[in-house]
N, CA and C atoms of all chains as a GROMACS GRO file, in nm:
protein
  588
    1UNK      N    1  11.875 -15.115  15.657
    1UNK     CA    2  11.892 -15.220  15.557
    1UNK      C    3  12.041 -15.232  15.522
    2UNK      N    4  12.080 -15.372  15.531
    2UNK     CA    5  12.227 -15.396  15.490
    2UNK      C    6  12.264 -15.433  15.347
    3UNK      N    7  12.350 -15.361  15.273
    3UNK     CA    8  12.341 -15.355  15.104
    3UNK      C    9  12.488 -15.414  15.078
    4UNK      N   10  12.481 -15.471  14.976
    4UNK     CA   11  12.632 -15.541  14.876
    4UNK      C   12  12.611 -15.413  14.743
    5UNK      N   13  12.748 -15.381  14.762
    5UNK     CA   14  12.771 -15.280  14.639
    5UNK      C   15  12.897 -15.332  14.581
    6UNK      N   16  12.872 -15.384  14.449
    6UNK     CA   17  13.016 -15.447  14.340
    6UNK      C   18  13.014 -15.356  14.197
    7UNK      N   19  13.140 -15.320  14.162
    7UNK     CA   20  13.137 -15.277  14.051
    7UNK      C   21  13.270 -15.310  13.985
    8UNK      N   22  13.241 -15.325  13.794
    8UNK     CA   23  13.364 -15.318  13.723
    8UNK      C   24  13.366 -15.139  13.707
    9UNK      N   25  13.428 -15.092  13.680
    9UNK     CA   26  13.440 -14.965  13.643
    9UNK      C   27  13.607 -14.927  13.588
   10UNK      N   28  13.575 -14.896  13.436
   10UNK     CA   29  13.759 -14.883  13.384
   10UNK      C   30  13.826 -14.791  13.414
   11UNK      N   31  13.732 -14.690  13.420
   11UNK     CA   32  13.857 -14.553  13.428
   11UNK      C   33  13.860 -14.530  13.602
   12UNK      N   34  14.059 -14.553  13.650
   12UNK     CA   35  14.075 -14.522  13.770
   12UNK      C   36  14.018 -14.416  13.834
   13UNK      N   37  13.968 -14.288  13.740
   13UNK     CA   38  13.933 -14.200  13.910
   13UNK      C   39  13.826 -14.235  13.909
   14UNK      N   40  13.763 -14.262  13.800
   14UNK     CA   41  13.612 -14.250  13.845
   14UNK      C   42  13.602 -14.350  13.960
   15UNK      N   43  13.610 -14.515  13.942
   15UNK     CA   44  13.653 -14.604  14.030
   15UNK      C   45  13.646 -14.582  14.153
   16UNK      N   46  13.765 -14.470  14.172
   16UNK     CA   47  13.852 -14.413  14.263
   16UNK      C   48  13.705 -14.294  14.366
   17UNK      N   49  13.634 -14.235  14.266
   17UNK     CA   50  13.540 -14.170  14.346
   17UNK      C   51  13.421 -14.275  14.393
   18UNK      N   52  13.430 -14.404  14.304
   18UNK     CA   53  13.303 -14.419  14.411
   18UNK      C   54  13.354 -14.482  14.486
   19UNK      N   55  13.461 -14.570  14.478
   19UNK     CA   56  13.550 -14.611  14.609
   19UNK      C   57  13.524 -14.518  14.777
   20UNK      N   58  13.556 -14.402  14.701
   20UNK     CA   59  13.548 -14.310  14.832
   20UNK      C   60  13.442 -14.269  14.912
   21UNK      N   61  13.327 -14.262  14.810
   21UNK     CA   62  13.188 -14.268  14.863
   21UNK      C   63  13.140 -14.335  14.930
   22UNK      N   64  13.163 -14.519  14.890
   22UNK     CA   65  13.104 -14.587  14.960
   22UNK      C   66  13.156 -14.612  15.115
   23UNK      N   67  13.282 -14.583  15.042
   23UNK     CA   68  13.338 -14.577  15.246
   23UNK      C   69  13.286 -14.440  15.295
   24UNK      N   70  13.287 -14.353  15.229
   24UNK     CA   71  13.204 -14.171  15.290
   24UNK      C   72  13.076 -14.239  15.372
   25UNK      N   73  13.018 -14.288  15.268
   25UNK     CA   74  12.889 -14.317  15.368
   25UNK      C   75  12.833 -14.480  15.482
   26UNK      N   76  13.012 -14.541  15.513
   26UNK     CA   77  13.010 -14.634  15.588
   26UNK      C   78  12.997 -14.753  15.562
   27UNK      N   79  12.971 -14.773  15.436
   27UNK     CA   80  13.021 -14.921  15.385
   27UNK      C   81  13.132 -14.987  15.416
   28UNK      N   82  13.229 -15.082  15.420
   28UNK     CA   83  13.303 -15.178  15.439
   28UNK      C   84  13.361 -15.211  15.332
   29UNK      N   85  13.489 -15.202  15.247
   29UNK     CA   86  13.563 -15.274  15.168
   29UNK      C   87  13.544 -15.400  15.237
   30UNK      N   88  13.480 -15.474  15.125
   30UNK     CA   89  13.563 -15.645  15.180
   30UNK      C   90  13.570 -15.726  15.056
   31UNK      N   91  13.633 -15.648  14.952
   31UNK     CA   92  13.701 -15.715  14.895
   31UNK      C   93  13.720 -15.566  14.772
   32UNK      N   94  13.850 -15.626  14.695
   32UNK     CA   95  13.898 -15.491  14.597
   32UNK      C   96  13.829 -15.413  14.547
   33UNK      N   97  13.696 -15.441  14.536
   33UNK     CA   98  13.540 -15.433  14.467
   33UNK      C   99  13.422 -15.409  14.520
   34UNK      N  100  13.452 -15.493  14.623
   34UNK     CA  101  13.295 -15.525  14.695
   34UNK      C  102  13.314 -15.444  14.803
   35UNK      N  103  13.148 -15.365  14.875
   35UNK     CA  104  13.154 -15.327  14.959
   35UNK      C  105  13.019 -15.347  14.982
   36UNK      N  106  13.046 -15.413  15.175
   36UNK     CA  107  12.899 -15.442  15.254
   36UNK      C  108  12.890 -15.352  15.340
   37UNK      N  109  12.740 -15.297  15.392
   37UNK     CA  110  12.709 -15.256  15.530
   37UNK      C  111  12.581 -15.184  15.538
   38UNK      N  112  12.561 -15.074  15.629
   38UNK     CA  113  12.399 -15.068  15.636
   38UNK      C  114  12.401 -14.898  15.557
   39UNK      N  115  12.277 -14.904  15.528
   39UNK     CA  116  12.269 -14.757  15.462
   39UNK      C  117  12.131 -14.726  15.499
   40UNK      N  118  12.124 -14.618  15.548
   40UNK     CA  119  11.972 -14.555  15.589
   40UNK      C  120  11.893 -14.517  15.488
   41UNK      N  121  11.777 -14.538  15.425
   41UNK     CA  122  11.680 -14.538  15.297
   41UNK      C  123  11.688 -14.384  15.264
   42UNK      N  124  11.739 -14.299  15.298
   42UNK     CA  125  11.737 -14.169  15.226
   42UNK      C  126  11.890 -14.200  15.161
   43UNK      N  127  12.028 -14.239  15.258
   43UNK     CA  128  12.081 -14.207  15.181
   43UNK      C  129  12.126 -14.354  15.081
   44UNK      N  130  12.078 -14.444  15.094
   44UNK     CA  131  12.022 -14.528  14.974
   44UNK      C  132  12.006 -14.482  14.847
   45UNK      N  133  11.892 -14.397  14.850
   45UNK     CA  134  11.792 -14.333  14.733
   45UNK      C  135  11.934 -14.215  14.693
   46UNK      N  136  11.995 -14.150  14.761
   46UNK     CA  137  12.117 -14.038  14.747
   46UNK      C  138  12.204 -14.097  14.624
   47UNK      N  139  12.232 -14.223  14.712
   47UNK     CA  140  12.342 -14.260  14.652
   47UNK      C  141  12.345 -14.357  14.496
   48UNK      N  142  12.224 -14.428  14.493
   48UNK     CA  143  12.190 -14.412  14.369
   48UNK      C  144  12.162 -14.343  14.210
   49UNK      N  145  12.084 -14.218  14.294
   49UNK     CA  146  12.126 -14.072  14.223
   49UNK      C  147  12.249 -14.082  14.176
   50UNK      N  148  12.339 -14.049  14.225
   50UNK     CA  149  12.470 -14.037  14.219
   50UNK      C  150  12.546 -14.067  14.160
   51UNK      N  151  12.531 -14.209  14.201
   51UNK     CA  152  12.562 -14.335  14.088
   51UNK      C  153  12.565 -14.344  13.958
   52UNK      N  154  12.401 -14.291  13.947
   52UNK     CA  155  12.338 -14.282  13.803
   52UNK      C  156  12.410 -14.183  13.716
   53UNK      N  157  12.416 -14.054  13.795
   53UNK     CA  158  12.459 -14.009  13.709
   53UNK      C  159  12.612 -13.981  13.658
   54UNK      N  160  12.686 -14.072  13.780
   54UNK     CA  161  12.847 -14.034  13.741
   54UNK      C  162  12.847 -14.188  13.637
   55UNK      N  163  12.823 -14.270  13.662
   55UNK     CA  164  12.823 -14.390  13.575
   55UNK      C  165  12.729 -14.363  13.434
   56UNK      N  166  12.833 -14.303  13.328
   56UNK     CA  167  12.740 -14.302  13.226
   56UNK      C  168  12.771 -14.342  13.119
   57UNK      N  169  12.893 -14.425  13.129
   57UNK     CA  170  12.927 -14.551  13.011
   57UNK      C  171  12.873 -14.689  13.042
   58UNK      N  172  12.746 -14.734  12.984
   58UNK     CA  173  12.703 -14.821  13.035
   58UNK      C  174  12.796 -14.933  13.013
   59UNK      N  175  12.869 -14.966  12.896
   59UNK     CA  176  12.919 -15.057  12.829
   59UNK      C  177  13.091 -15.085  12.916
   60UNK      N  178  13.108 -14.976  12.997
   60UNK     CA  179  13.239 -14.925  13.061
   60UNK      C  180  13.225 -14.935  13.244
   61UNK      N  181  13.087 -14.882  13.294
   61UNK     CA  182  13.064 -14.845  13.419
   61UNK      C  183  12.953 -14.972  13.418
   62UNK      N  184  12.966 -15.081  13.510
   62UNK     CA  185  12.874 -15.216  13.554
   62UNK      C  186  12.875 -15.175  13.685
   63UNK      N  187  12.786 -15.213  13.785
   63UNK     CA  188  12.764 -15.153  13.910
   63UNK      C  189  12.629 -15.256  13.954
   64UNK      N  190  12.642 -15.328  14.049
   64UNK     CA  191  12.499 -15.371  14.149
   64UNK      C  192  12.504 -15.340  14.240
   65UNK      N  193  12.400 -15.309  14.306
   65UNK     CA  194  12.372 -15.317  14.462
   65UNK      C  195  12.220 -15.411  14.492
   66UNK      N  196  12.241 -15.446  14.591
   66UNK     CA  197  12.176 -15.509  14.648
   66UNK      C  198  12.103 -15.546  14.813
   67UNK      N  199  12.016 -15.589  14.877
   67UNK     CA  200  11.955 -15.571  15.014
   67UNK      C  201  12.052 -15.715  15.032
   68UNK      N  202  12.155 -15.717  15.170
   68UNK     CA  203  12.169 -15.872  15.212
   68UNK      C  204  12.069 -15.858  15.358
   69UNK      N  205  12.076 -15.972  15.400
   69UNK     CA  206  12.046 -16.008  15.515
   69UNK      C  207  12.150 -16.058  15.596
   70UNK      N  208  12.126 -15.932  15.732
   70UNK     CA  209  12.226 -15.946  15.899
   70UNK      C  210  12.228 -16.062  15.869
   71UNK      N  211  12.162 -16.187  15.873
   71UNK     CA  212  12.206 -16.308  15.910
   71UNK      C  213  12.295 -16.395  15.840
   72UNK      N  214  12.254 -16.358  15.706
   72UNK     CA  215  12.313 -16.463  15.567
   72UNK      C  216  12.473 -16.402  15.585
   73UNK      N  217  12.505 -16.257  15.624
   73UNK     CA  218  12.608 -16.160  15.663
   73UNK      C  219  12.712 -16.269  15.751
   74UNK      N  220  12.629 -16.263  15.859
   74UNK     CA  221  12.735 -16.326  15.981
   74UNK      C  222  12.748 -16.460  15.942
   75UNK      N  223  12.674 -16.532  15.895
   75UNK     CA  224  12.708 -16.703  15.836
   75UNK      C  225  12.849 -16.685  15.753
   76UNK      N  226  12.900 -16.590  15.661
   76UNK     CA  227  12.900 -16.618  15.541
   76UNK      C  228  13.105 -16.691  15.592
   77UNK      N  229  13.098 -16.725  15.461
   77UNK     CA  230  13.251 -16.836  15.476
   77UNK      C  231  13.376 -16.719  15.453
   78UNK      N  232  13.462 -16.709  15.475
   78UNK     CA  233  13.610 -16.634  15.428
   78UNK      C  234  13.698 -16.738  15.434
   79UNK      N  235  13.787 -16.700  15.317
   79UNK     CA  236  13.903 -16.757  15.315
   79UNK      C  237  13.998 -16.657  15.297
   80UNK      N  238  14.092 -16.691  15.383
   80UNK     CA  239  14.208 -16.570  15.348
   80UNK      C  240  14.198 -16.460  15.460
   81UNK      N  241  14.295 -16.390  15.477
   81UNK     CA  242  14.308 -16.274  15.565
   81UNK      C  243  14.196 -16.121  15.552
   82UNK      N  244  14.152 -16.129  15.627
   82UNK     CA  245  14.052 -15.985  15.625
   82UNK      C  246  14.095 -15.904  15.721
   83UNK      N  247  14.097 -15.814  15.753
   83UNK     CA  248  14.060 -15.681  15.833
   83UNK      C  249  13.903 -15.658  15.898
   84UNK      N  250  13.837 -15.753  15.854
   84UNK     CA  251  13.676 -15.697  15.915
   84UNK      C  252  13.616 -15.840  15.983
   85UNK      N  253  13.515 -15.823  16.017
   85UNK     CA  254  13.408 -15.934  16.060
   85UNK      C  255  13.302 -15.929  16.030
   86UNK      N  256  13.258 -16.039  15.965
   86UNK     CA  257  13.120 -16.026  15.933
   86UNK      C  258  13.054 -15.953  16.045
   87UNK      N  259  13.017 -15.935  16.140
   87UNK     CA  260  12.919 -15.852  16.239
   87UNK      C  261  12.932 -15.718  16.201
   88UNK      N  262  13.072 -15.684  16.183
   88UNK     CA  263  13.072 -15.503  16.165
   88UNK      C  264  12.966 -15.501  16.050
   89UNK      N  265  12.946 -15.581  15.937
   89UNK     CA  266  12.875 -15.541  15.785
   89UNK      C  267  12.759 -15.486  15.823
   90UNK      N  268  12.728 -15.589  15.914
   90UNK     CA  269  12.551 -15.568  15.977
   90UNK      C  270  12.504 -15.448  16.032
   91UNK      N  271  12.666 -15.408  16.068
   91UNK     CA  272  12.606 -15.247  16.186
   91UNK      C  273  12.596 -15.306  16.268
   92UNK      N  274  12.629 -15.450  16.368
   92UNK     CA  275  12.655 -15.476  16.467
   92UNK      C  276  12.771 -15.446  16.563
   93UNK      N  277  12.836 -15.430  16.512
   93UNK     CA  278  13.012 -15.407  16.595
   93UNK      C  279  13.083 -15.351  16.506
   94UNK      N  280  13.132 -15.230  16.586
   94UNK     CA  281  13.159 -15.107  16.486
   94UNK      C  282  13.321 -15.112  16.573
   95UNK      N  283  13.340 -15.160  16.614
   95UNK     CA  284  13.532 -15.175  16.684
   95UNK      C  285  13.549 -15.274  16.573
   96UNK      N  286  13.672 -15.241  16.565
   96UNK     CA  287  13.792 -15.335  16.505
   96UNK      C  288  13.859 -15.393  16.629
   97UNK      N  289  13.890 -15.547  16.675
   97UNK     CA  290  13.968 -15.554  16.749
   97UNK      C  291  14.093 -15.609  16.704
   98UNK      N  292  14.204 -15.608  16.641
   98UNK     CA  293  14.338 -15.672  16.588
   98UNK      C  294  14.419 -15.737  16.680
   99UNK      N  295  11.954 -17.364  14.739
   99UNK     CA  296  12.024 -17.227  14.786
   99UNK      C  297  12.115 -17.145  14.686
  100UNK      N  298  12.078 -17.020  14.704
  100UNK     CA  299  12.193 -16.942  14.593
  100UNK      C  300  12.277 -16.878  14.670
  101UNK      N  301  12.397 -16.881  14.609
  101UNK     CA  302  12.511 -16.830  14.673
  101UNK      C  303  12.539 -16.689  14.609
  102UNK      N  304  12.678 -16.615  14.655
  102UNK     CA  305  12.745 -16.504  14.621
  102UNK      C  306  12.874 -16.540  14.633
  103UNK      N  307  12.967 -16.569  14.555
  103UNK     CA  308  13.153 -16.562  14.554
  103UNK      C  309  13.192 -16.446  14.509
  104UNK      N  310  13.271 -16.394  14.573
  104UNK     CA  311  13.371 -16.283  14.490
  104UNK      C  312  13.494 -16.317  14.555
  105UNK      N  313  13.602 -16.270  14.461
  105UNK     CA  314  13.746 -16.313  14.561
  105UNK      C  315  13.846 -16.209  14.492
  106UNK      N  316  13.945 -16.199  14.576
  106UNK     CA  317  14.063 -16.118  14.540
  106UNK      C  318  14.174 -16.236  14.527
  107UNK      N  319  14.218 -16.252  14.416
  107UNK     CA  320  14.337 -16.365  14.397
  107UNK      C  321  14.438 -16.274  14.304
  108UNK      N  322  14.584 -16.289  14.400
  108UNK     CA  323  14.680 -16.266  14.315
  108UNK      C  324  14.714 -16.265  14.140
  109UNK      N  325  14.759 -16.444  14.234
  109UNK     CA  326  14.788 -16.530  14.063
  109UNK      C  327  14.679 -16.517  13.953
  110UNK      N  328  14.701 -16.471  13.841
  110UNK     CA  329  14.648 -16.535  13.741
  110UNK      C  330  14.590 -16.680  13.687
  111UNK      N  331  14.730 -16.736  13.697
  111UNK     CA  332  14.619 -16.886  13.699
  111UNK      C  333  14.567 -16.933  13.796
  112UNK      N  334  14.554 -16.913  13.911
  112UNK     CA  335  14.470 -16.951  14.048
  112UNK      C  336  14.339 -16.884  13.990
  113UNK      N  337  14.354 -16.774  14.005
  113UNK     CA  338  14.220 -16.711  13.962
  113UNK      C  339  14.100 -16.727  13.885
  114UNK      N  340  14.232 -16.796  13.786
  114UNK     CA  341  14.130 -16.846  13.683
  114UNK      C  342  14.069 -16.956  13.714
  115UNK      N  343  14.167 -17.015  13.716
  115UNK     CA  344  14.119 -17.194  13.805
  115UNK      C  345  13.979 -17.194  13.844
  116UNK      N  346  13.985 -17.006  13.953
  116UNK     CA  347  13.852 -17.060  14.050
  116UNK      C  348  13.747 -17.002  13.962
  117UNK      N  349  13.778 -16.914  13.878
  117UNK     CA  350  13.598 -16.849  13.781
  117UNK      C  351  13.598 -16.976  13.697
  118UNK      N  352  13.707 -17.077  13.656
  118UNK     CA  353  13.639 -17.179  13.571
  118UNK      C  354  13.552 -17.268  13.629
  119UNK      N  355  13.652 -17.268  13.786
  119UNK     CA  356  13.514 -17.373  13.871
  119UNK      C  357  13.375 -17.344  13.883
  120UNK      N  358  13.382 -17.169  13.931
  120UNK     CA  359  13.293 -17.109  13.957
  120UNK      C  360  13.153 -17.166  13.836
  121UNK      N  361  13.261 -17.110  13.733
  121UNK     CA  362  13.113 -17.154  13.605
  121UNK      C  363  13.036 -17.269  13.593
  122UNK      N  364  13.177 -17.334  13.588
  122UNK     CA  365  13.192 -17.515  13.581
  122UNK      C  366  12.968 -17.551  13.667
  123UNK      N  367  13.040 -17.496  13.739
  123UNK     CA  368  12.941 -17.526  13.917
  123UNK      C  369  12.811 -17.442  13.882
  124UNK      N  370  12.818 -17.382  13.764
  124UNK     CA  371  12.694 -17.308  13.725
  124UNK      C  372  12.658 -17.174  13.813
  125UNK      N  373  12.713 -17.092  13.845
  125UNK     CA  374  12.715 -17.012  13.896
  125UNK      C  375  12.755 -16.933  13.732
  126UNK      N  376  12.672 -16.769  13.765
  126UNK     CA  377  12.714 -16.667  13.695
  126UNK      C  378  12.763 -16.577  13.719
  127UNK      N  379  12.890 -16.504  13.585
  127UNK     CA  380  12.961 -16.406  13.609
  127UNK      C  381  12.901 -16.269  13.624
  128UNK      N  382  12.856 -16.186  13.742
  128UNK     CA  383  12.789 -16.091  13.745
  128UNK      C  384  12.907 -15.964  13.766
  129UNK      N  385  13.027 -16.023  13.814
  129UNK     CA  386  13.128 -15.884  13.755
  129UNK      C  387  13.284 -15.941  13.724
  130UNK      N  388  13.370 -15.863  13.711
  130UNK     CA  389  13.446 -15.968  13.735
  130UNK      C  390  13.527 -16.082  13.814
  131UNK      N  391  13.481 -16.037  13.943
  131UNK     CA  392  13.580 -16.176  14.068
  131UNK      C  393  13.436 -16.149  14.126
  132UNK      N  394  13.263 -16.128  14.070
  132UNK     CA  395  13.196 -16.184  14.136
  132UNK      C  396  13.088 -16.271  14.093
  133UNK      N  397  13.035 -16.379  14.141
  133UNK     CA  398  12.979 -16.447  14.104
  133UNK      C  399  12.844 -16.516  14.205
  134UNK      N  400  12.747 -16.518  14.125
  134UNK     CA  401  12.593 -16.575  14.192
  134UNK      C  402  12.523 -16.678  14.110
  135UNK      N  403  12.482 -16.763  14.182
  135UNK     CA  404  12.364 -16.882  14.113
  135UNK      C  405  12.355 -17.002  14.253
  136UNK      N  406  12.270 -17.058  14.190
  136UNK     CA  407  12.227 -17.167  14.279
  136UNK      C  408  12.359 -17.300  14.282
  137UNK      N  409  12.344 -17.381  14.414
  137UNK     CA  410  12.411 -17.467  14.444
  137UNK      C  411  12.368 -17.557  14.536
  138UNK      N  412  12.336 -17.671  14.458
  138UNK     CA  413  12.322 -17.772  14.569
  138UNK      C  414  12.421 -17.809  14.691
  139UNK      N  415  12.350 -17.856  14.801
  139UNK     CA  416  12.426 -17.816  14.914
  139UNK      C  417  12.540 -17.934  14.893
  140UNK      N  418  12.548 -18.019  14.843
  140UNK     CA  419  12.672 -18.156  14.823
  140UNK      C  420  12.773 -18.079  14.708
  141UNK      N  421  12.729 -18.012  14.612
  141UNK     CA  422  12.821 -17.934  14.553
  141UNK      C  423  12.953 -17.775  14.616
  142UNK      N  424  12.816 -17.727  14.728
  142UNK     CA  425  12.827 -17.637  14.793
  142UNK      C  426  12.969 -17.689  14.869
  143UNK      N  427  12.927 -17.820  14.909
  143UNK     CA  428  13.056 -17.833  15.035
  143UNK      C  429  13.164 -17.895  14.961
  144UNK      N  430  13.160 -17.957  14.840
  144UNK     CA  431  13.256 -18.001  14.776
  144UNK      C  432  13.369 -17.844  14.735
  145UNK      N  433  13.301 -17.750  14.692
  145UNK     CA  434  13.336 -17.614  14.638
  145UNK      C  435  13.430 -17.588  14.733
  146UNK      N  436  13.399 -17.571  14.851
  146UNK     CA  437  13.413 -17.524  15.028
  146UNK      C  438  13.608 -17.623  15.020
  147UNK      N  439  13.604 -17.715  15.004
  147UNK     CA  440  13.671 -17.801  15.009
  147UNK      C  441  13.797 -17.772  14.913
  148UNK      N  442  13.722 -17.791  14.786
  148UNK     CA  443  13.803 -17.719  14.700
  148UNK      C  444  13.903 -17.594  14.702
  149UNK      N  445  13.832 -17.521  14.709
  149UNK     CA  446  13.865 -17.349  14.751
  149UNK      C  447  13.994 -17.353  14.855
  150UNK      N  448  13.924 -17.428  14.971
  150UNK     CA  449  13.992 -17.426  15.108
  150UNK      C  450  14.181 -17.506  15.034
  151UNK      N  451  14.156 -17.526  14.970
  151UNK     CA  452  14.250 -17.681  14.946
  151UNK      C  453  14.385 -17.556  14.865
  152UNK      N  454  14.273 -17.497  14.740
  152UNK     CA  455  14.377 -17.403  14.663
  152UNK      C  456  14.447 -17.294  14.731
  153UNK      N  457  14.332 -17.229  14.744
  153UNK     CA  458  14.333 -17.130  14.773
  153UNK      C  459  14.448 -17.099  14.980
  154UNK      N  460  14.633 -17.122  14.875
  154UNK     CA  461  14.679 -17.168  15.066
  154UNK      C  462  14.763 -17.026  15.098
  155UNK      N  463  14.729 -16.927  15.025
  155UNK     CA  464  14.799 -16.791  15.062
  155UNK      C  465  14.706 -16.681  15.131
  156UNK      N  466  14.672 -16.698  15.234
  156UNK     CA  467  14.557 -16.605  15.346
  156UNK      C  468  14.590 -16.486  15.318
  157UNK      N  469  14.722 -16.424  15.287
  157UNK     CA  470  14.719 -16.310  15.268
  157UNK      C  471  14.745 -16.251  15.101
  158UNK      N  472  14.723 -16.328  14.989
  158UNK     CA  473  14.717 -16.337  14.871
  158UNK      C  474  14.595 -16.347  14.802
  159UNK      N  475  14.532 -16.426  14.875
  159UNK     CA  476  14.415 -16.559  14.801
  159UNK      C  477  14.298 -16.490  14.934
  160UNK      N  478  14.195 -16.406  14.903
  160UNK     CA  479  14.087 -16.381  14.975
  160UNK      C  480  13.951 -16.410  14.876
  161UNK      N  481  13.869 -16.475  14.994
  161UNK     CA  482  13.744 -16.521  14.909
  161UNK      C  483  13.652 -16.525  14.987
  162UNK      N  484  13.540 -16.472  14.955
  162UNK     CA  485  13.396 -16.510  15.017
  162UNK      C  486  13.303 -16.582  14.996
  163UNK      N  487  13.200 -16.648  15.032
  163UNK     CA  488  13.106 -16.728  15.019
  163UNK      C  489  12.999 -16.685  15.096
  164UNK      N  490  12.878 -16.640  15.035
  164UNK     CA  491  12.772 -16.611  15.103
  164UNK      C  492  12.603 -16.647  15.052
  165UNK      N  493  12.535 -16.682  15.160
  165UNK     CA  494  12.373 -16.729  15.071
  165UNK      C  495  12.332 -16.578  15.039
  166UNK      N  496  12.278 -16.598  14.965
  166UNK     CA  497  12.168 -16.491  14.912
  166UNK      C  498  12.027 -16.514  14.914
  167UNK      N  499  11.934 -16.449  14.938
  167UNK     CA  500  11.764 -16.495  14.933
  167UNK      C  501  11.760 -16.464  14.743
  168UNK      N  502  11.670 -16.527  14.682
  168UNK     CA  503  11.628 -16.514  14.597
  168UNK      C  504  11.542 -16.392  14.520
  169UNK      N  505  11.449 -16.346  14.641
  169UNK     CA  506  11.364 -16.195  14.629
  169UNK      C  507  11.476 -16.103  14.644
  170UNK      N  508  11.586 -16.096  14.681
  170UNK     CA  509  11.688 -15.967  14.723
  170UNK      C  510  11.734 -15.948  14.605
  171UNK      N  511  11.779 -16.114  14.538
  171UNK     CA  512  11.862 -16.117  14.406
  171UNK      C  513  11.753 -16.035  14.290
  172UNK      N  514  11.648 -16.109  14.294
  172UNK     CA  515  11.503 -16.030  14.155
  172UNK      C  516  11.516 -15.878  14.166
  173UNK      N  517  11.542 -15.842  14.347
  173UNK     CA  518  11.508 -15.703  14.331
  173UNK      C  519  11.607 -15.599  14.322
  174UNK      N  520  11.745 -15.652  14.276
  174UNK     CA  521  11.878 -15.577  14.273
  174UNK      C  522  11.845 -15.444  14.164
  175UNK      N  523  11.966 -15.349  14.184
  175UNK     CA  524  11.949 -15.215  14.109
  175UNK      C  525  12.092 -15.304  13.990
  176UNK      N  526  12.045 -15.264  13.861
  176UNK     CA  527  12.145 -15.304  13.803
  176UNK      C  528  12.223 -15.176  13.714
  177UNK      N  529  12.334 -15.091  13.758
  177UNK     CA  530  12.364 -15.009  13.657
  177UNK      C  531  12.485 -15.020  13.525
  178UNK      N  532  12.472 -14.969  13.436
  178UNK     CA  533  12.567 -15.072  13.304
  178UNK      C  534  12.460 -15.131  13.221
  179UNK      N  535  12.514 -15.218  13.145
  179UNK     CA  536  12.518 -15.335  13.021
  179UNK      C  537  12.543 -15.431  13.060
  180UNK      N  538  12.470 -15.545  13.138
  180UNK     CA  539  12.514 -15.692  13.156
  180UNK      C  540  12.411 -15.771  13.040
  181UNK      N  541  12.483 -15.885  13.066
  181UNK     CA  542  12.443 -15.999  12.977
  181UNK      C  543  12.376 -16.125  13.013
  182UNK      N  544  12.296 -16.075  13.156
  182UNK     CA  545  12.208 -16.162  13.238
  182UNK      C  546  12.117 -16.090  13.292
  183UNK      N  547  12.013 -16.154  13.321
  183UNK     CA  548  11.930 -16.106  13.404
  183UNK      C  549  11.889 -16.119  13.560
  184UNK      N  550  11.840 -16.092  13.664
  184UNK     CA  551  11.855 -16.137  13.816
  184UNK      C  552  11.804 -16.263  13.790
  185UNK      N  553  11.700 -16.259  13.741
  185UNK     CA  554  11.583 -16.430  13.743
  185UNK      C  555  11.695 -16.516  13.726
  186UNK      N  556  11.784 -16.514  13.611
  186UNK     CA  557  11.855 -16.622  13.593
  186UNK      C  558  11.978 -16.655  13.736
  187UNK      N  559  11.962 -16.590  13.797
  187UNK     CA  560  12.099 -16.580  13.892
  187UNK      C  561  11.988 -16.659  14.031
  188UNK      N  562  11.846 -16.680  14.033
  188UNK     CA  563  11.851 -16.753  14.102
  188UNK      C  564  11.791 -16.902  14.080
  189UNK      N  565  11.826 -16.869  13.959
  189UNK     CA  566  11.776 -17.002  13.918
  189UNK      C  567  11.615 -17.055  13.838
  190UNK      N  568  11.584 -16.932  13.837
  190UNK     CA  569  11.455 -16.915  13.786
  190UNK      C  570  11.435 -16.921  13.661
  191UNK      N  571  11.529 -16.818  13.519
  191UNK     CA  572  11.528 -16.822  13.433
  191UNK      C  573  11.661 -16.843  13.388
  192UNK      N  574  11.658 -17.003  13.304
  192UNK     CA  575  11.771 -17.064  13.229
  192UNK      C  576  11.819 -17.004  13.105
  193UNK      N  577  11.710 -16.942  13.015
  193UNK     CA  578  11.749 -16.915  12.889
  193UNK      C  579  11.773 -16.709  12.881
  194UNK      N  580  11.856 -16.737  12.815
  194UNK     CA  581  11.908 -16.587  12.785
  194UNK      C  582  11.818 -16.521  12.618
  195UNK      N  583  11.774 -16.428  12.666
  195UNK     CA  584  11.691 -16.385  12.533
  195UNK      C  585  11.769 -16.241  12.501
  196UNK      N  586  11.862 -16.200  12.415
  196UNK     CA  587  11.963 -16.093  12.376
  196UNK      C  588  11.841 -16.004  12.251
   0.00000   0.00000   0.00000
């Protein structure tokens, strides 16, 4: 399953750790905030845990995730310079070619 | 159709420009540079147009545009204090009950 993970979060490290996580477990920055790609249903359920419990200013720590769909993925519009392709999000194409 | 925007914009007033459109266009603020709600498809491409028009620094000005299914949006994990609910993000439920 391919997931959108966005969050406000104020305090830099914390930020800063789940930043690192979501790329730990193969997500995609694609944008300052946002991160797409596939996550296997255990560590889904992991990383929610996780979530839960390092995010515990509700009023401070905002956080969604969400299921996209491979397809709605590769349609989607960009403007502006990226580093990725929609296909890598999907877990389709895991090269970068520059 | 419901969409997903989030964007990374430099400028300040560009930025703003685009969450006023964003709203303008009835779309909601679900973090801060991201945004979901429904869009008719003549609005959709007018937006497209728009965006494309401002938005002329590729490596400043990054933005996405993506559909979303409606069941993905109902069934999101929400962690925090927001001030919406999923229903309303696809268009389902208009009124906010606090």
């Amino acid at each position: 399953m391919v997931y959108l993970v966005s969050y406000d979060i104020e305090e830099d490290r914390k930020r800063k750790r789940v930043a690192d996580r979501l790329l730990a477990d193969g997500l995609i920055r694609v944008q300052y905030s946002v991160f797409i790609g596939p996550l296997k249903s255990h560590l889904h359920e992991k990383l929610l845990t996780w979530l839960s419990q390092l995010l515990d200013k509700p009023e401070k720590d905002r956080l969604i995730i969400m299921n996209m769909r491979a397809e709605d993925i590769e349609k989607m519009h960009i403007l502006g310079e990226v580093e990725w392709e929609p296909e890598m999000l999907s877990g389709k194409q895991h090269t970068l070619f520059l």
